[in-house]
C-alpha positions in Angstrom: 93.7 107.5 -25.0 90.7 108.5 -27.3 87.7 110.7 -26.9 84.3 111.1 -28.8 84.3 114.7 -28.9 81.4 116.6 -30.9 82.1 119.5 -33.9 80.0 121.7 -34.4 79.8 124.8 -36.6 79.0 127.9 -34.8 77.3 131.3 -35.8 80.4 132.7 -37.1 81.8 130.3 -39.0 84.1 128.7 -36.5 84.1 125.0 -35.7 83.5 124.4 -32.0 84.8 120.5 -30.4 83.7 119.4 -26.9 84.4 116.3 -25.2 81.5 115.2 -23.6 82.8 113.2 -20.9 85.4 116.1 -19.9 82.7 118.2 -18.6 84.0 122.2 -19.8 86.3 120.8 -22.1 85.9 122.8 -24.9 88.0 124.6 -27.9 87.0 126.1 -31.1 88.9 126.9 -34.8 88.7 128.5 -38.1 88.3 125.0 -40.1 87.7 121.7 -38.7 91.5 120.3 -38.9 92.4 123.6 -36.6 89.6 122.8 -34.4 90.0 118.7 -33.6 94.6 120.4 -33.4 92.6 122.6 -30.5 91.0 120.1 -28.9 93.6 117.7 -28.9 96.2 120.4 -26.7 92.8 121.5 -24.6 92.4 117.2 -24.0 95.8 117.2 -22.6 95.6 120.3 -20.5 93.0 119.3 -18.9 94.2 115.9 -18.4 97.0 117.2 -16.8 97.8 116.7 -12.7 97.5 119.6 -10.6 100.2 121.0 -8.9 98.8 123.2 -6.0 95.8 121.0 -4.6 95.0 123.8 -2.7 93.5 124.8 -5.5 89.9 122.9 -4.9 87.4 123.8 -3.1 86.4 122.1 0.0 82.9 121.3 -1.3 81.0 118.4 -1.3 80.3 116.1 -4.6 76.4 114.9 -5.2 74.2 113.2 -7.7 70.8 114.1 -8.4 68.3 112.6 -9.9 65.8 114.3 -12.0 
């Protein structure tokens, strides 16, 4: 699979990736090579099933529009 993910160089120095449509996916490193390595591992944690469903919350999902 690929993702657009955005790089962007923070205060100190560090590189910081997010994937836009994985909402809270986020990693950061030293150069930009480190950084999209990061971002690649955090990609595939995140894609990865759950084991204890328990896990989320009984709440309800909503859109809003503003």
């Amino acid at each position: 699979m690929k993702f657009k993910v955005i790089i962007k160089e923070g205060e100190d120095g560090w590189y910081v990736v997010e994937v836009p449509t994985l909402p809270g996916c986020i990693s950061q490193g030293r150069t930009k090579k480190e950084a999209l390595g990061n971002i690649k591992e955090a990609i595939e944690l995140y894609l990865e099933p759950e084991d204890d469903l328990s896990i989320v919350s009984t709440g309800q999902v909503a859109e809003v529009t503003v």
